[in-house]
C-alpha positions in Angstrom: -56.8 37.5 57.2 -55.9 36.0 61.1 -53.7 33.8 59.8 -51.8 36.6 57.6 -51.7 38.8 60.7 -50.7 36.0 62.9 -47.7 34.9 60.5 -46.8 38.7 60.3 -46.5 39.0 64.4 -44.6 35.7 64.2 -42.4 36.5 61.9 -41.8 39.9 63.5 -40.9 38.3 66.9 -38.6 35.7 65.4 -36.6 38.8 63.8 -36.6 40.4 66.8 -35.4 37.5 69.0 -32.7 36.9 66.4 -31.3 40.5 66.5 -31.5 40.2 70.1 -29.6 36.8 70.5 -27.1 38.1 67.9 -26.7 41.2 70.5 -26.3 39.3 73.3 -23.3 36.9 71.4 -21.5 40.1 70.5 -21.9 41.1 74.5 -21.0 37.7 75.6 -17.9 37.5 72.9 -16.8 41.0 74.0 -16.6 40.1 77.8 -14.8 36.9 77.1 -12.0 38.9 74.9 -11.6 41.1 78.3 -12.0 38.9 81.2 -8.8 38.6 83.3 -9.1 36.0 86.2 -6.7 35.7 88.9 -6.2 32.6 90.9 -4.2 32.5 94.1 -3.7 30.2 96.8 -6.5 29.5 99.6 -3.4 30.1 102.0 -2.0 33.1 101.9 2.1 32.5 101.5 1.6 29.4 99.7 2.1 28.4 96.5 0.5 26.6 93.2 2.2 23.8 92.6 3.9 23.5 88.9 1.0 20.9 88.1 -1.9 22.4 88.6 -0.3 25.8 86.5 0.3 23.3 84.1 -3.3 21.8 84.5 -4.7 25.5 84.2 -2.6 26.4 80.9 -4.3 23.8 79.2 -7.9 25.1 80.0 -10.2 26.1 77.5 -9.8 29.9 76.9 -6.6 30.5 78.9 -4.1 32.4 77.3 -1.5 32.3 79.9 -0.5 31.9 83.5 1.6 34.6 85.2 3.4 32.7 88.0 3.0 34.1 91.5 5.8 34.3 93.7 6.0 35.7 97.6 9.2 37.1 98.9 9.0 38.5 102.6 11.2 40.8 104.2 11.4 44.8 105.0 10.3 47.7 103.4 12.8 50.3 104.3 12.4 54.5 104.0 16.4 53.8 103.8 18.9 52.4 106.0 18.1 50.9 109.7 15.1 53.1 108.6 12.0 50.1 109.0 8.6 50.7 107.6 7.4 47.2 108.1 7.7 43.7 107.5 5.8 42.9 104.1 5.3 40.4 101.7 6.1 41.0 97.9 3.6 39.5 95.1 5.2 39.6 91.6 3.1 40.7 88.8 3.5 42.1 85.6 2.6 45.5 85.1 2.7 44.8 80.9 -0.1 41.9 80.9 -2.4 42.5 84.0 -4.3 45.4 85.6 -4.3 45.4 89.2 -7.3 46.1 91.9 -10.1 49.0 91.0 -8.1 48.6 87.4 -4.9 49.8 88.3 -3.7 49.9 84.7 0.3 50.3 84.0 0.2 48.1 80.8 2.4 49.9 77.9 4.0 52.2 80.1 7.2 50.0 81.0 7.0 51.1 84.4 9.2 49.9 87.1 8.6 50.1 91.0 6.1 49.0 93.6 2.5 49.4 94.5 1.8 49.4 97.8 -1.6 48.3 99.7 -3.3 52.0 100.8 -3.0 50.8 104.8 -1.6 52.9 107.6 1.1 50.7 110.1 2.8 50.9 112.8 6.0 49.5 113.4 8.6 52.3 114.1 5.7 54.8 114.5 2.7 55.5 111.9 3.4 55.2 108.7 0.8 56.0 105.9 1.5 54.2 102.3 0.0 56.7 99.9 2.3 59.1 101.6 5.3 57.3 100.0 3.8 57.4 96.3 6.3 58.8 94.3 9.0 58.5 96.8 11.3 55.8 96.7 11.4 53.1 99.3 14.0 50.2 100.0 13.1 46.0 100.0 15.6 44.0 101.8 15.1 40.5 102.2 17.1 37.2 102.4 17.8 34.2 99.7 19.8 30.7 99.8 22.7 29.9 97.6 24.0 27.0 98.0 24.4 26.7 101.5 25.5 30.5 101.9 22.2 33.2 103.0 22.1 36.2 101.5 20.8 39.4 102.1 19.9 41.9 99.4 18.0 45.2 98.7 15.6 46.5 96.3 15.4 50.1 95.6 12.0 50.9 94.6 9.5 53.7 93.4 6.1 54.1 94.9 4.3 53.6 91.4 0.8 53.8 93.4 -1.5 52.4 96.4 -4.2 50.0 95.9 -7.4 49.8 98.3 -6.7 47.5 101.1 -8.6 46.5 104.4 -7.1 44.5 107.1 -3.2 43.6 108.6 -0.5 44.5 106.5 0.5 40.9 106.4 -3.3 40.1 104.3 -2.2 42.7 101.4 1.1 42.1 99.7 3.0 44.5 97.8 3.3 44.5 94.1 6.6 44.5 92.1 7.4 44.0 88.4 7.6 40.4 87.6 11.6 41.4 86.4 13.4 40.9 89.5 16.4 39.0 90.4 15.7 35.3 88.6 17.0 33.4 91.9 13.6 34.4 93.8 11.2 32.7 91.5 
C-alpha cells in the first residue's frame, strides 16, 4: 500500500512538472517571437561598421538589421528661426517601436519624434510643445566635391522620455529620407 501511494505522488509530480515545463516553453517561445533588441554604437555619432551588421545578420534568431544612420544639423521653427543643433537617428516607424513602446507600426506615418527635453539656444524651447506642429531639419551633405545644404520639413509625430544634453538624445525620422545620407 506505501509503494502504491508513493508511485501515485510520483506520478502526480512528474505530471505536474511536465505541464509546468510545457508552460514555461510556451512563455519562453512567446517572448522570443516579441523580443526586439537594439544595438548601437558605444560612441555616440559613430557608426557599425558593414562587417559586424553583416556578422550580426547571420546570428541565430535575427530577423533583420535596420541600419542606423546620424545626420547632424538644425532643427528650425522656420526660417533663420533655430531651435537647436540636433542629431537625427533613422528608424523605421513600420518594423520597430521606439522608447516606453512608442508604437507607429501600420500607420505609415511620416515625421519626427523628438526627445521630451527643454533647450536653450535662442531662448527656451520645450519639445512636446511642437507635437503636432511642424518643424524644419536643415543640414549639409557632399557631392562630389560640391556641399550642400538642404531642409527637411517635418511633423512632430511625438516626444519620447529623455534625460540629459540634447546632444545624448537624437531625434527620430522615418528611415525614407533622401538615399545620399545613408
Amino acid at each position: 500500500m506505501t509503494c502504491i501511494f508513493c508511485l501515485t505522488i510520483f506520478t502526480l509530480t512528474l505530471g505536474i512538472a511536465s505541464i509546468a515545463k510545457e508552460a514555461v516553453n510556451e512563455n519562453v517561445e512567446e517572448l522570443d517571437k516579441n523580443n526586439v533588441l537594439h544595438i548601437y554604437p558605444r560612441i555616440h555619432g559613430t557608426y557599425i561598421p558593414q562587417n559586424m551588421i553583416d556578422e550580426i545578420k547571420n546570428l541565430d534568431n535575427v530577423v533583420s538589421v535596420i541600419s542606423q544612420y546620424n545626420i547632424y544639423g538644425l532643427l528650425e521653427e522656420s526660417k533663420n528661426n533655430p531651435i537647436y543643433n540636433v542629431t537625427i537617428n533613422g528608424f523605421d516607424f513600420n518594423e520597430g517601436i521606439l522608447e516606453e513602446n512608442i508604437d507607429y507600426r501600420g500607420m505609415n506615418v511620416s515625421g519626427i519624434v523628438l526627445p521630451n527635453l527643454t533647450v536653450s539656444l535662442n531662448g527656451e524651447k520645450v519639445m512636446e510643445d511642437y507635437v503636432g506642429r511642424t518643424v524644419f531639419f536643415t543640414y549639409e551633405y557632399r557631392e562630389g566635391e560640391k556641399i550642400l545644404s538642404e531642409t527637411i520639413e517635418c511633423k512632430v509625430l511625438g516626444t519620447y522620455s529623455a534625460y540629459g544634453a540634447m546632444e545624448e538624445n537624437p531625434l527620430c525620422l522615418p528611415m525614407a529620407v533622401p538615399p545620399f545620407l545613408f
